[in-house]
N, C-alpha and C positions, 0 to 999 in steps of 0.2 A: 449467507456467507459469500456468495456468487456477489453479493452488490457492496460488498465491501471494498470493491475497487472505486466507488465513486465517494466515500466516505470523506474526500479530503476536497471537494465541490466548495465548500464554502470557504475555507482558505485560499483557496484556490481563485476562487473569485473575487477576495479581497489583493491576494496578488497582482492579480489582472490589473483591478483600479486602480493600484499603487504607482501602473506602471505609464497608465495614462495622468492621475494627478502630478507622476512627475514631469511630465512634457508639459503640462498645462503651467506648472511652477506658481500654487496660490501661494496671496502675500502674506498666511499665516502657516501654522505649523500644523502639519498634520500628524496623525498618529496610529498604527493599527495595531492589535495583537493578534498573532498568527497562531491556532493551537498544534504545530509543527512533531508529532511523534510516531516511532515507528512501533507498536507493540509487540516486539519479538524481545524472546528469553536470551537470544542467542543468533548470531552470522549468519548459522547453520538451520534454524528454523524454517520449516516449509511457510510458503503463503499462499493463499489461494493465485491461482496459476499455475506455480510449478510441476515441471513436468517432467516426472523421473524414470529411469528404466531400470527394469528390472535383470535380475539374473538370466531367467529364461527367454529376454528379448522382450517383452511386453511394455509398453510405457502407462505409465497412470497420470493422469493431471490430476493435485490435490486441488478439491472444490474446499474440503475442508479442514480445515491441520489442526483442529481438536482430533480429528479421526487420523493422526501422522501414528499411533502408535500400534492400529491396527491395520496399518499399510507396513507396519515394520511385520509383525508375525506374519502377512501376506505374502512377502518378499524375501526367497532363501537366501 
């Protein structure tokens, strides 16, 4: 779950290319598809990262937000 921040590497890297075939400007047509999505339910969905406080002053970083609903009963 921790390496899911690097999940978008390969778009990312076609990105990159895109940005130098266009300076380059070949005399054909180029074309990529980007698989560009975010998988949240919801705005309001934890991701790994976030970092929330609690009532009693405590912060948690969620590593995992399958586990967001046992960080709710955690948290008065």
């Amino acid at each position: 779950m921790e390496t899911m921040k690097g999940d978008m590497a390969g778009a990312a890297a076609v990105a990159a290319a895109f940005t130098l075939i266009e300076s380059i400007a070949p005399p054909f047509p180029v074309t990529a598809v980007l698989p560009l999505a975010e998988n949240m339910v919801s705005a309001t969905s934890a991701r790994p990262g976030d970092i929330y406080n609690s009532l009693i002053g405590k912060t948690v970083e969620i590593k995992n937000p399958d586990a967001e609903g046992r960080l709710l009963l955690a948290m008065p």
